[in-house]
ROTORZA-467128 format. One record per residue: z, y, x of N, C-alpha, C, O in turn; residue number from 1; residue in one letter. Coordinates in steps of 0.02 Angstrom, whole numbers, plus 50000, padded with zeros to 5 digits. Each point is the difference from the previous one (the first is absolute). Example, Ala and Ser with C-alpha at 12.3 -4.5 7.8 and 13.67 -1.06 7.14 Angstrom:
// residues 2
ATOM   n_c3   n_c2   n_c1  ca_c3  ca_c2  ca_c1   c_c3   c_c2   c_c1   o_c3   o_c2   o_c1  num  residu
ATOM  50390  49716  50660  50000  50059  49955  50000  50060  50045  50033  49999  50052    1       A
ATOM  49931  50054  49930  50003  50059  50042  50037  50055  49961  50008  50055  50025    2       S
//
This chain:
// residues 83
ATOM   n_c3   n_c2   n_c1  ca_c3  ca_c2  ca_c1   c_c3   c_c2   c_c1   o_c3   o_c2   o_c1  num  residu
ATOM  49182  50835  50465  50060  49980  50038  50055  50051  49992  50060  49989  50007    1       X
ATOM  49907  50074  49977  50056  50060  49996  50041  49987  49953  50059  50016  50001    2       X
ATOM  49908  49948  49944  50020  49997  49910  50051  49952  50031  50055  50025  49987    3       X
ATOM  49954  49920  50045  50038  49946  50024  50075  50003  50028  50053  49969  49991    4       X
ATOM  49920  50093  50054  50059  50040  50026  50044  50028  49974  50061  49991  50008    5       X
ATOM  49907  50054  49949  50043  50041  49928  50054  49953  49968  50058  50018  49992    6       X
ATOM  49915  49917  49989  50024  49968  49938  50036  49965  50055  50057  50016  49985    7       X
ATOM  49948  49949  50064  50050  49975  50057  50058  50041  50005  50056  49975  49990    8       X
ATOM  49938  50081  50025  50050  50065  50004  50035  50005  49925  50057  50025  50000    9       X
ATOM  49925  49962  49958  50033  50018  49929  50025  49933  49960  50033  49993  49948   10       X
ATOM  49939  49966  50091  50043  49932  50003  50097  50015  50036  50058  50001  49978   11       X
ATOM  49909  50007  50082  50050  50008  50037  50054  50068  49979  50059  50003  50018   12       X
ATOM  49910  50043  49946  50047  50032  49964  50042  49994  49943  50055  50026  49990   13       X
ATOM  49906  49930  49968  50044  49973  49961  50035  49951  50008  50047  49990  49962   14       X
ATOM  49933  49949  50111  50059  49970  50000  50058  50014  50020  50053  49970  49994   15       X
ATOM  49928  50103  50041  50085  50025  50044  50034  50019  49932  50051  49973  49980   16       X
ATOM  49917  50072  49990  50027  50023  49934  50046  49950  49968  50060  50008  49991   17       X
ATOM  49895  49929  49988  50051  49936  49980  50049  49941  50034  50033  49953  49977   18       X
ATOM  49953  50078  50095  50033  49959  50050  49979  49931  49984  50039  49958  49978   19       X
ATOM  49900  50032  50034  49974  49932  49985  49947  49988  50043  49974  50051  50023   20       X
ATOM  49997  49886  49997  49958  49970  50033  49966  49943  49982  49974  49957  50035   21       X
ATOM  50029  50050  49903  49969  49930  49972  49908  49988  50025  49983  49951  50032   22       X
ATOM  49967  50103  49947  49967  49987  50016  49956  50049  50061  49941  49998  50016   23       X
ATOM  50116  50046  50008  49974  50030  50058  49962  49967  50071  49950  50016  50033   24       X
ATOM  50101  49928  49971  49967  49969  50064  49947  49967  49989  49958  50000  50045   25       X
ATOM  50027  49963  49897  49941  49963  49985  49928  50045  50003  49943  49987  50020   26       X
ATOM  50099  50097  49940  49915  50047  50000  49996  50012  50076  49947  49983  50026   27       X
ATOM  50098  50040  50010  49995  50046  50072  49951  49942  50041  49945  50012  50025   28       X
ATOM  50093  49919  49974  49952  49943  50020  49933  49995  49986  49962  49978  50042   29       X
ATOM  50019  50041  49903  49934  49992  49970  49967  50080  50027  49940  49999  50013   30       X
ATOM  50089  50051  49993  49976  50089  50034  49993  49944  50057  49943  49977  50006   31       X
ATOM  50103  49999  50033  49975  50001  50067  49948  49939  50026  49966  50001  50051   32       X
ATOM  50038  49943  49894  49923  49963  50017  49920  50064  49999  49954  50003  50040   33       X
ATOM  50059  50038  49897  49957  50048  49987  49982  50048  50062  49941  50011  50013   34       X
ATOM  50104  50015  50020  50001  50041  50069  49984  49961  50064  49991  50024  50056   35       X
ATOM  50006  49915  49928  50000  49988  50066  49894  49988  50014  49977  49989  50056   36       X
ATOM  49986  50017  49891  49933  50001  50001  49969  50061  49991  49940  50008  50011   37       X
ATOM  50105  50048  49967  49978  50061  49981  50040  50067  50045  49962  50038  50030   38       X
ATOM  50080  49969  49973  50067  50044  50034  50058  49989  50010  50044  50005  49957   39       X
ATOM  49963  49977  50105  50085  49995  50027  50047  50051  50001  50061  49992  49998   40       X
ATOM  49891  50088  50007  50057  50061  49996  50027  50006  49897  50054  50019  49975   41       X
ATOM  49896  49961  49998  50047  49977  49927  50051  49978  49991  50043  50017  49960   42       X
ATOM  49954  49917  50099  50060  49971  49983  50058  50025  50032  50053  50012  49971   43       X
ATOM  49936  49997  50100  50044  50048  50022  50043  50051  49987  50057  50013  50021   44       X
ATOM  49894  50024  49927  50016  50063  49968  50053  49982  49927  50034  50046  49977   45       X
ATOM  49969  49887  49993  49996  49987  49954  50075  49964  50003  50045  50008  49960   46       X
ATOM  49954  49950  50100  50081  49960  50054  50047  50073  50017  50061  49996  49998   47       X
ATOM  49920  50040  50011  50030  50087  50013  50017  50028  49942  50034  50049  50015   48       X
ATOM  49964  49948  49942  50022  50004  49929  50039  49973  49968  50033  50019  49953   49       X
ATOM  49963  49932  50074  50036  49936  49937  50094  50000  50052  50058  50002  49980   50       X
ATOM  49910  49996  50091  50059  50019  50053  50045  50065  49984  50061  50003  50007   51       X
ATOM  49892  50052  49969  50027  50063  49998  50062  50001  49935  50057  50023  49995   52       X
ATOM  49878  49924  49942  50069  50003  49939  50049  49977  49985  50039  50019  49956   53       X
ATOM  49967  49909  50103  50052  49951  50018  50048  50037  50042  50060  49985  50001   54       X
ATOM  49916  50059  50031  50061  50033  50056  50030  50062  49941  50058  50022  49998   55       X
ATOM  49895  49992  49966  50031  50062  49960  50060  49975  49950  50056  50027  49998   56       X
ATOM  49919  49903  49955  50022  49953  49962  50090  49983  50017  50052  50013  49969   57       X
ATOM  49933  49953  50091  50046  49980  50045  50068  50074  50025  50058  49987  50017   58       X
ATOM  49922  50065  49979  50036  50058  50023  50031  50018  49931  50054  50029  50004   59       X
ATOM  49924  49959  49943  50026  50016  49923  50059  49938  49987  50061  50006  49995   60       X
ATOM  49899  49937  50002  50043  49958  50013  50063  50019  50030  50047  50011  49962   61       X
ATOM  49964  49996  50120  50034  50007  50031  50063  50049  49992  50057  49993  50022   62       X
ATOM  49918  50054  49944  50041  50059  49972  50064  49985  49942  50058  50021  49997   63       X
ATOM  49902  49931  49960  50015  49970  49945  50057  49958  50004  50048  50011  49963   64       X
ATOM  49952  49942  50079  50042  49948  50013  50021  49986  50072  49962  50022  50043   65       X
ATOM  50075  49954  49971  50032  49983  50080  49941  49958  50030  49959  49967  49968   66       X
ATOM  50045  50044  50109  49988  49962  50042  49971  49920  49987  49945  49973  49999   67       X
ATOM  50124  50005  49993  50013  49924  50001  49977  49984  49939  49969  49947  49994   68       X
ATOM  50042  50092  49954  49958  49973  49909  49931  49989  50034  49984  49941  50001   69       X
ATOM  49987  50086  50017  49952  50013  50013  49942  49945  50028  49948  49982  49972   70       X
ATOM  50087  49994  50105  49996  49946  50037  50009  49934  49952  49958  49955  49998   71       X
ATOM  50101  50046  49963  50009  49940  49972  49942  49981  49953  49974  49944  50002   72       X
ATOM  50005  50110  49950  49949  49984  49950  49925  49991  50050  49955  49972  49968   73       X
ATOM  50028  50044  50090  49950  49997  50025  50013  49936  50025  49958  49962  49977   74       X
ATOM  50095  50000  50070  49993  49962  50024  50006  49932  49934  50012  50013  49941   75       X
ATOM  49977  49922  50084  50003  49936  49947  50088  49980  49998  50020  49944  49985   76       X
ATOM  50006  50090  50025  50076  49984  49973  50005  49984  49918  49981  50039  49957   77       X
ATOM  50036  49922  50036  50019  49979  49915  50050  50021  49965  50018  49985  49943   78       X
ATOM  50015  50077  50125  50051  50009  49953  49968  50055  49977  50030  50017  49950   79       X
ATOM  49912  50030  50063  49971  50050  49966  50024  49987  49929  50031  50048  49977   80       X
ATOM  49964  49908  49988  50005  50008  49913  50061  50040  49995  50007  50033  49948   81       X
ATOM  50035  49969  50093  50049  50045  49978  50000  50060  49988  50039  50022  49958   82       X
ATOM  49906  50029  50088  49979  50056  49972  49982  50040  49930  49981  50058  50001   83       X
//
């Protein structure tokens, strides 16, 4: 389960790296069917991480570009393509 953890975490590092999510939520889903028969502080430990690189992610981001760029590309506005 440790080996599980590792490779969850280095998932999640390379998707911040690529600012992508394609198949993060599908593995973290599949860690947490896995935790929920074996260890819940895994997953815990594992949701605390992925939070930590999104807040870090998000603060780089933030530096980078305004406020409102920001909001707009997160939220479903269509006018995002203009970015």
């Amino acid at each position: 389960m440790i080996i599980l953890e590792k490779l969850i975490m280095l998932m999640i590092d390379i998707c911040t790296d690529k600012l992508t999510t394609l198949y993060l939520k599908e593995d973290i889903g599949y860690f947490r069917n896995q935790c929920q028969y074996q260890s819940m502080n895994l997953l815990e430990k594992v949701l605390t991480y992925l939070r930590k690189k999104c807040e870090s992610v998000f603060n780089e981001l933030e530096k980078e570009f305004p406020f409102d760029v920001l909001v707009k590309y997160i939220s479903d506005d269509p006018a995002k393509e203009n970015l």
